[in-house]
C-alpha atoms as one frame of an Amber mdcrd trajectory, in Angstrom:
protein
  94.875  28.735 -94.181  91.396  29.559 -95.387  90.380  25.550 -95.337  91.325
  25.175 -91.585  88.298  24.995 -89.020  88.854  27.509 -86.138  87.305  26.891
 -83.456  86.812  29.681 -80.429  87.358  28.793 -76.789  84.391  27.865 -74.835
  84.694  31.093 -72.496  84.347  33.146 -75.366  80.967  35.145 -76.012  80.615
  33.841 -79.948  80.136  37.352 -81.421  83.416  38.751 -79.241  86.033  39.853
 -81.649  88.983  39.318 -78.763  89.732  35.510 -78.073  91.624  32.557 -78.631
  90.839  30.223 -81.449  92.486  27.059 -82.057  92.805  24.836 -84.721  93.665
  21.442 -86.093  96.437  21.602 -88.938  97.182  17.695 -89.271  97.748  14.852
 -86.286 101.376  16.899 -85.802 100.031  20.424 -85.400  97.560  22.505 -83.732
  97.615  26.394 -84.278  96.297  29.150 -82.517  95.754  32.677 -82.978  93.677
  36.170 -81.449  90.297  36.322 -83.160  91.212  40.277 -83.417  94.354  39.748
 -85.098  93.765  36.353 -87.433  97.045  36.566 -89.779  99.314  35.692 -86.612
  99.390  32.510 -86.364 101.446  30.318 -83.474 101.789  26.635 -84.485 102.760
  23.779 -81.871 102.413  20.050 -81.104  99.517  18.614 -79.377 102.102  17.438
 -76.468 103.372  20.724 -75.987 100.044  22.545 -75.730  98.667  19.726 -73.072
 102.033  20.952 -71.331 101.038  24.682 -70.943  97.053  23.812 -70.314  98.250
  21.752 -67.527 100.946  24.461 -66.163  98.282  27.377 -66.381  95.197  25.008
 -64.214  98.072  24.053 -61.936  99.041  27.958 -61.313 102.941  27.704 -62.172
 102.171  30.629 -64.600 100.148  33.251 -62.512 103.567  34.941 -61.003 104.238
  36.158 -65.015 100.557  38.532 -64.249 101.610  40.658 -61.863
C-alpha cells in the first residue's frame, strides 16, 4: 500500500501523529487507518462511509461515548 495517497482529516494538526487518514484505493474502495498505527487498515465502500459521516453529524452515534 506504499503507492496509495493518504490524506489526514482536516481537524488534524499536520505534524500530530494521532488521526484519521483516509484514502482512495479504486472507484469501489476507500480505506482508512490511525496515523499512529498505519499497518491497520479498514477498507469500505464510498456508500457506506457517506452512511456513518451522515449518522455521526446527525448524533445517532453519541450514546456509544458515554
Amino acid at each position: 500500500m506504499s503507492d496509495i495517497q493518504w490524506r489526514k482529516a482536516s481537524y488534524s494538526d499536520q505534524n500530530e501523529s494521532n488521526c484519521v487518514e483516509l484514502a482512495q484505493r479504486d472507484a469501489t474502495a476507500i480505506l482508512l487507518r490511525e496515523s499512529d498505527e498505519p499497518q491497520t487498515v479498514i477498507a469500505t465502500t464510498p456508500a457506506a462511509l457517506r452512511a456513518l459521516v451522515r449518522a455521526v453529524r446527525a448524533g445517532r452515534l453519541d450514546h456509544l461515548s458515554r
